[in-house]
N, C-alpha and C positions, 0 to 999 in steps of 0.2 A: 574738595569733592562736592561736587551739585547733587539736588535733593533729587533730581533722576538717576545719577549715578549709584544711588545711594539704594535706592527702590530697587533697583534692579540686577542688585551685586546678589548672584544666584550661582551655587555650585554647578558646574555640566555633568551629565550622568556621567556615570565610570563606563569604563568600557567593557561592551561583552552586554549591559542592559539594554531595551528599548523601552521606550514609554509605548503604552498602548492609548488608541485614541479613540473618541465614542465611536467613529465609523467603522473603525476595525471591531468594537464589544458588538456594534451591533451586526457585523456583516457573518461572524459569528454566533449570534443569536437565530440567525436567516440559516444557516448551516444545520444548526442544531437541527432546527425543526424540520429541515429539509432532508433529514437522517432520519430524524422519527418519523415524518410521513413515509417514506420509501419504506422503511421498516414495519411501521404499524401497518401498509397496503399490504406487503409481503404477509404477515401471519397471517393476516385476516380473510386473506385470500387461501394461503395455504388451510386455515381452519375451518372455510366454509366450503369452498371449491374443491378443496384436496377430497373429502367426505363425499362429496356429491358426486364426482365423477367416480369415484371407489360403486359407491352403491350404485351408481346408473349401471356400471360394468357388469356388477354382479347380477344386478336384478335383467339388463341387458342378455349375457350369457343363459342364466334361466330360463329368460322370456323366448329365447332361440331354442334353446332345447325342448322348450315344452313345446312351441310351436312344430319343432321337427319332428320329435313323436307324434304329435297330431296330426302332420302331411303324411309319418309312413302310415300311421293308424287308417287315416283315408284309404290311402293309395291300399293298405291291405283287404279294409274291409269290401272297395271296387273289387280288387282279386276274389274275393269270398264268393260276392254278391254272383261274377260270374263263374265260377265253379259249379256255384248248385245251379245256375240256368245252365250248363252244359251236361249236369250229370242227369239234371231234370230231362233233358232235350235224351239222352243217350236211353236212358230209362223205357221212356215213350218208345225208342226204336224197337227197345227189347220187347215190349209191348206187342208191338205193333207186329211183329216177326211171329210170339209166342199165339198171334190169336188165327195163324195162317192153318194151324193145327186144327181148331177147334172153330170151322168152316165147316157149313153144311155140309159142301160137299168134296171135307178130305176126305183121301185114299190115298195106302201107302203107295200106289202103283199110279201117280198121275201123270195124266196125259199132257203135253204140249199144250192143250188149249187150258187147261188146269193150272200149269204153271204159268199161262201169259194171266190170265186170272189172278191165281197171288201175287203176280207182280204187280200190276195193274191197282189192287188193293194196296200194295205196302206205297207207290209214287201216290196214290191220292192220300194217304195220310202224313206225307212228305215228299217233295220232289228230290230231295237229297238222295233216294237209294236210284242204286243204276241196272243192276239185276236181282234174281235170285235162284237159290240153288235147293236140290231135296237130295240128301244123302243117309245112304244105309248103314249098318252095324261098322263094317269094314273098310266107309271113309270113301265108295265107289259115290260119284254124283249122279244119280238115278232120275233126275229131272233136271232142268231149266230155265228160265227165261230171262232174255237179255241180249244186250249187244255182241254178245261172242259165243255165239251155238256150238262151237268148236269145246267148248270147255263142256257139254256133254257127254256125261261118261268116263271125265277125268276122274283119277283117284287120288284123293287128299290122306290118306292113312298116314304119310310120312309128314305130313306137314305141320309144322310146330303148336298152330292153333287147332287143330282137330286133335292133336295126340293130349294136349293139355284142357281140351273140354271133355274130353272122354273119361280123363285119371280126376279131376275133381270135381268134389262136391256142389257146387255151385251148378246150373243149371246151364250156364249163357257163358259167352265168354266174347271179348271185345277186343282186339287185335292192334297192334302200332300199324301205323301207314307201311306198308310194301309192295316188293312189285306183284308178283306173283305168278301166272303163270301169262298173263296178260301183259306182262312188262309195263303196266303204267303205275300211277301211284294210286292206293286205295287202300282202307279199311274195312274188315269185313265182321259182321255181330254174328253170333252164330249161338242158334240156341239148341239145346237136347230134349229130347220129349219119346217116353217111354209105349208103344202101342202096340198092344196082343202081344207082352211079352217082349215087344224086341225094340231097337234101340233106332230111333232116327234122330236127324240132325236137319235143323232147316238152318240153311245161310241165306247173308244180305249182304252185300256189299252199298258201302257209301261214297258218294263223290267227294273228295278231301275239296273242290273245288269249293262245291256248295256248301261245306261244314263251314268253308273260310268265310262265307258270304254270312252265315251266318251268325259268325263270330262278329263280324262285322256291325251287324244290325242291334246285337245286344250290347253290345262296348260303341255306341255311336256317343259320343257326348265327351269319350274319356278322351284328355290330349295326351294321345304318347301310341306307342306300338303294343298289339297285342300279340304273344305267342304263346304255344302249345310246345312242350319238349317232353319225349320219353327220359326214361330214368338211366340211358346212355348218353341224354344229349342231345339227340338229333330232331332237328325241326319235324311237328308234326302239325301244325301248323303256324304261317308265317307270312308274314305280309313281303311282297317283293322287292320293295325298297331294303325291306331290314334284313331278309337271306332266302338262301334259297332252302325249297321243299328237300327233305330228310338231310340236309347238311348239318355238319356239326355247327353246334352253339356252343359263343363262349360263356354263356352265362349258367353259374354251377351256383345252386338255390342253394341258398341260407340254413335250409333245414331239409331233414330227408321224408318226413310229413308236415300235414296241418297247413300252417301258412308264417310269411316272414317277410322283412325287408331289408336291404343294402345299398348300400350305394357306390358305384363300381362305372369306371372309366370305358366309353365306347367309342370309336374313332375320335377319341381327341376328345368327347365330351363328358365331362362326369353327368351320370344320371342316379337316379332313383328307383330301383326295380324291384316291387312287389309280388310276391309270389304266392299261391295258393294250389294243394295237390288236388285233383279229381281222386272222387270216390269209387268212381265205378271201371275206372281204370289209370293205370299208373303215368300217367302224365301229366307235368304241373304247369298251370298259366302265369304266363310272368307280364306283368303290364310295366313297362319303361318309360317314363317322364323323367327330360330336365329337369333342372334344380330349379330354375327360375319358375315353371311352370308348378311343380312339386312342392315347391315352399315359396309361393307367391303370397302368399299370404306371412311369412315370417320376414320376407322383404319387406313388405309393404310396413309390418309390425317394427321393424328396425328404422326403417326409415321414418317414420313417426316417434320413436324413441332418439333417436340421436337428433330430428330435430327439438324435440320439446328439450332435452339435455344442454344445447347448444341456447335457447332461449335461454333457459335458468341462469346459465352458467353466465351470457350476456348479464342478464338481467342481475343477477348476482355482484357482478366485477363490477356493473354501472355503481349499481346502490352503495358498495361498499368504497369508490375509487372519490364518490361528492359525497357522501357523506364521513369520512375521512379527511378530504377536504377543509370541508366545509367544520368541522370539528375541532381541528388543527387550526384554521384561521380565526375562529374565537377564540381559541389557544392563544395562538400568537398574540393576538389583541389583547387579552387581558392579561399576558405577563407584561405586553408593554406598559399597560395604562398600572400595572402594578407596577413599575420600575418607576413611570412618572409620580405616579402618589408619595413612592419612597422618594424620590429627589424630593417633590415639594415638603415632606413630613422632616427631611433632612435642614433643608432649606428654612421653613418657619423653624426648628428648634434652633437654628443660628441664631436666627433674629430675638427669638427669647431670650439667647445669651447674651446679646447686645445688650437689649433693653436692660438686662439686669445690670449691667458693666457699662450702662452708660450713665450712672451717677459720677462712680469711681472716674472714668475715664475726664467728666467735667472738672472733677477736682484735681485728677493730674494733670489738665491741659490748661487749668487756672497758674498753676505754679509758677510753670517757663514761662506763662506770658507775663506774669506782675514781675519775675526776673528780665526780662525785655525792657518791658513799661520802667522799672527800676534805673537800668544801665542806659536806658535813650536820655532820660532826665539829667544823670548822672555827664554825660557827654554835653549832652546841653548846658549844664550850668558852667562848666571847664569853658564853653565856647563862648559863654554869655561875658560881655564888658560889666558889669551888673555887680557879676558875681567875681570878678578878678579875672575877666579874658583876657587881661592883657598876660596873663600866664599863660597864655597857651603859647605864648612866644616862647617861652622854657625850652630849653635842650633837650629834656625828656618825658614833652609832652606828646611827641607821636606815639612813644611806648605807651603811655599811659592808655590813649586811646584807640591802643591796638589791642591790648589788655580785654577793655571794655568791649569791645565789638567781639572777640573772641568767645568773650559769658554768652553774649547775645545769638552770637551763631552755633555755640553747645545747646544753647536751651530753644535756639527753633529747629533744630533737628530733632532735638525731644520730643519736642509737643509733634513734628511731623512724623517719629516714628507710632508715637499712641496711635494718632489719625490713621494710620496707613496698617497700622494693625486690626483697628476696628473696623476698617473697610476690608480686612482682608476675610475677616470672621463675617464678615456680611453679606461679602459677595455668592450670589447662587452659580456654581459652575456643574458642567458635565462631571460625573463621574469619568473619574480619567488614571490610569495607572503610572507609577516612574515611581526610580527607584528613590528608597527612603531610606531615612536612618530615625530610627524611635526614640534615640536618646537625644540628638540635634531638635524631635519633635516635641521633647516633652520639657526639652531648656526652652525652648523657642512659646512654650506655652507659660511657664511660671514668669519668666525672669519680668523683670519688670511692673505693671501695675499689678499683677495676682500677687506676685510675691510679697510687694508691700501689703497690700491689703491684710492678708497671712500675717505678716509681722504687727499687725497693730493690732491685729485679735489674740493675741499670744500663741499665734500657729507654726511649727516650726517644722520647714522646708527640709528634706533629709532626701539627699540624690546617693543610689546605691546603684550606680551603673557599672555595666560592663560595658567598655568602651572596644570590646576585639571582637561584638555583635557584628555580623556579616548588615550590609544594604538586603534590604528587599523591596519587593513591586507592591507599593500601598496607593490606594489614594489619601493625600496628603491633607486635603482638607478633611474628608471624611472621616480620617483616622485621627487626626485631631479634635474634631469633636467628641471624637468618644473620647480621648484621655481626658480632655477640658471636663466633659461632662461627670467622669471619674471624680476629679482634683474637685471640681464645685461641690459637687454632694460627700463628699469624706470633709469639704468645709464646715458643711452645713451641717454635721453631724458631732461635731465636735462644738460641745460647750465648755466654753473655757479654756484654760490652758491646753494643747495639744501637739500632735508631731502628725504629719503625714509622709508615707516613704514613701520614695517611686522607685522601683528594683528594674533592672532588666537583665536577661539572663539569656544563653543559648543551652538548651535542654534537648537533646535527644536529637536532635537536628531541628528545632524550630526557635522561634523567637517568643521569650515570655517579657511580659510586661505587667509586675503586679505593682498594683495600687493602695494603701494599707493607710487605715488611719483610728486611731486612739479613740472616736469616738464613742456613741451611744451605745451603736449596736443594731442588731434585728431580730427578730425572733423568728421560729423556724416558721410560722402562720405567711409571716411579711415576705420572709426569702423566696417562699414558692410563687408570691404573685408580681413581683419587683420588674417582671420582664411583662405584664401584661398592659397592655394600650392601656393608657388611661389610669393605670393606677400608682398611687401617691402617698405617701405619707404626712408632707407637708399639709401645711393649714391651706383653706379656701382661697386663693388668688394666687399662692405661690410658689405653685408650680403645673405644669399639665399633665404629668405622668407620661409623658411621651419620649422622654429621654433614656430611657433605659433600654425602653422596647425599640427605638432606632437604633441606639449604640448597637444591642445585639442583632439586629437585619444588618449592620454597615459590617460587624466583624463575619458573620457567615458569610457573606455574600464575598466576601474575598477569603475563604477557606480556611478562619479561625474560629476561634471555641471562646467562650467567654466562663470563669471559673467563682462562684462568688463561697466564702465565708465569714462567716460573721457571729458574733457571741453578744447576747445582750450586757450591755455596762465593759465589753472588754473592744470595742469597734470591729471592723470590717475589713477585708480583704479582697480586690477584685482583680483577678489574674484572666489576661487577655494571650492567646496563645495562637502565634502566626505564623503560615509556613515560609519557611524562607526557597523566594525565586530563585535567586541568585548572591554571587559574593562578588564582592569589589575584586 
């Protein structure tokens, strides 16, 4: 067997393991964090975004409804605003009729030219009236003047507005649009006025035309349609587009006084209809505006709200999507550059071991060679004429020097297994996983130059293995540093005579590996600080305190616990506890 064959005579994993390789630890490390960012966006977003669009909504729907009381409040108070100029306007007429009385020159017996006279007076304080009428106790019309002289002498007794200005108390009395005896449409004011005892009635009719005109001129500004409806419904005034004169209306007001608003569907359009009742007769104005029109202004408010929302919300998801980012990627970077410090912290505490183990190792590798140097002399003087070469002519002189060549080739395997050992504990490799055996790791660390070393200091080796310990996923260099580094300091702790045990055990389902040794001891001050960088019990030069604090990053970081006890004067116990991957 050649000293390559030799090097490289290595178990193959069992089947059912794989070795994990740094490209896969790290393509996995890229995963992680590529979970945690998706993850950490997701809350952050649901924690920041979820709340704002909540509150936008809410303060949203407020901002709508305050606004929409505020359009009807408008729209109502224009209804108000024209009610009292219409009851104002109705007032005046009554005015204006009550002062026909109280004329130099009334008489209850007026003449034709008398009444073209009070007509005359009532069109110049308004062009809206069209005639007017002088009637007696009994509802007979006793004068007239106006466009239909025919109506002269007619008698109103049975007519619904005379019979109801006569029965109450009120003086006046103001009439819904009808036809009347004229067949057109008109309303008529009619006031009572008590003289020598007896009872007259002046009337006035008005042109519903010119009322409409005049609706007109005081609602000039408002966008929407203006109407007059009596308390049946029926148009009393109406603009031509929206219906016709005394037709029924579909729109049935909110309230049966005061004033109100709704909002209610008109050929296919939803609008807005403010309402407001007249005081001086029972007919309510309704003013109808679209919604766009009606709450343009809560448009306008919405639409400046969902855009600022839509900002935020941008503005929000940016901030939180790079700065998450950008958080994560320093992330990432410092566990790398923390991985790398661990491999190099790993890597120098080899090289300590070395250094320590390169005395020992000069004096093991001294031995086989002065046995070399020994047996080539030894073969040389058999061949030397000098020394009795002519014996090498002997019958059993090849044996002899097959003999000798055979020491020679035990003892340069020797020296090349120390060499190839101490290059192996030197070498810096990637953390890498494949399957192990803890008990193969921890022979493969005594045997040989520790163990002697052990044996000259009176230390005595005590292997308590369970040998029906399943394989697991270790890294193998790494994991052996920590037992080496175990076996060294339970050396160094033992003065004098001692024993150190290495146990291995399968417990609960995991892998124990305790370390035990007879030595000093530690007190419970030391035990707490033993895993801290940098700290040491040893004197100035020899040691760094970095060994322990590796050991335990090397066992967490592959999923084990590390267990220390220890009694001063009675030694120490360090139980390493690993999960197991997998079974052979």
């Amino acid at each position: 067997m050649t000293p390559s064959q030799h090097t490289s005579d290595k178990k193959p994993p069992p089947a059912g393991l794989q070795m994990q390789s740094p490209m896969v630890v790290a393509d996995e490390t890229a995963t992680y964090f590529r979970r945690l960012r998706h993850r950490l966006k997701a809350s952050l977003i649901f924690a920041f975004i979820v709340p704002l669009l909540i509150v936008s909504v809410y303060f949203h729907l407020q901002f709508n409804m305050t606004l929409k009381n505020s359009g009807k409040l408008h729209l109502i108070s224009l209804a108000e605003s024209l009610t009292n100029t219409i009851d104002l306007f109705l007032q005046e007429r009554v005015v204006n009729i009550f002062n026909l009385f109280h004329r130099a020159r009334f008489t209850v017996n007026p003449s034709q030219e008398d009444m073209n006279v009070c007509l005359q007076s009532l069109i110049e304080t308004s062009d809206s009236f069209i005639d007017v009428g002088f009637l007696d106790e009994s509802g007979k019309q006793i004068g007239y003047a106006g466009p239909f002289p025919y109506l002269h002498g007619q008698n109103y007794s049975k007519e619904p507005w005379f019979t109801t200005l006569m029965s109450q108390a009120k003086n006046y009395y103001i009439t819904d649009i009808y036809m009347g005896f004229r067949h057109k449409p008109h309303f008529t004011i009619a006031v009572r006025q008590r003289v020598d005892d007896q009872v007259y009635v002046m009337r006035a009719t008005v042109d519903p035309d010119k009322f409409y005109l005049f609706l007109r001129t005081i609602g000039r500004g408002i966008a929407g349609a203006i109407t007059l409806t009596n308390v049946g419904g029926f148009y009393q005034v109406v603009d031509p587009e929206q219906g016709q004169l005394l037709a029924q209306s579909n729109f049935n007001p909110p309230v049966a006084k005061g004033s109100g608003a709704v909002e209610m569907n008109y050929k296919g359009v939803t609008e807005l209809v403010a309402c407001s009742w007249l005081r001086e007769v029972p007919w309510v104005l309704s003013i109808h505006q679209p919604l766009n029109i009606a709450y343009a202004g809560m448009y306008q408010a919405r639409r400046v709200i969902i855009a600022i929302t839509v900002v935020m919300v941008l503005l929000i998801f940016t901030a939180i999507w790079l700065s998450t980012d950008r958080l994560l990627r320093r992330a990432e970077t410092s566990e790398k550059s923390r991985k790398e410090l661990q491999n190099q912290l790993f890597h120098a505490a080899k090289l300590m071991s070395v250094g320590e183990l390169a005395a020992g190792v000069a004096h093991e590798i001294n031995n086989p060679l002065a046995i070399i140097a020994s047996q080539v002399g030894v073969i040389k003087d058999l061949l030397d004429p000098e020394f009795g070469g002519s014996a090498c002519m002997e019958p059993d002189m090849p044996d002899k020097i097959r003999e000798e060549l055979g020491i020679i080739h035990d003892a340069v395997f020797r020296a090349s297994g120390i060499t190839h050992k101490l290059l192996k504990s030197a070498r810096k490799n990637e953390p890498q996983l494949a399957p192990c055996n803890v008990n193969d790791l921890l022979e493969d660390i005594v045997s040989g130059l520790v163990e002697k070393e052990f044996s000259v200091e009176n230390i005595e080796l005590v292997r308590n293995f369970d040998w029906k310990i399943p394989t697991i996923m270790l890294d193998a260099d790494q994991i052996r540093q920590v037992f080496q580094n175990f076996i060294n300091n339970a050396g160094d702790a033992i003065e004098g005579p001692g024993k150190i045990t290495m146990t291995t055990r399968l417990l609960e389902g995991k892998v124990q590996v305790i370390i035990a040794d007879t030595g000093k001891g530690m007190t419970s001050d030391v035990m707490e600080k033993i895993f801290l960088p940098f700290f040491t019990t040893k004197e100035v030069g020899s040691g760094t305190g970095l060994g322990l604090s590796i050991s335990l990053s090397i066992v967490e970081s592959m999923g084990g616990t590390i267990e220390v006890q220890s009694m001063p004067g009675a030694g120490s116990s360090f139980t390493v506890t690993l999960p197991v991957a997998g079974k052979e």
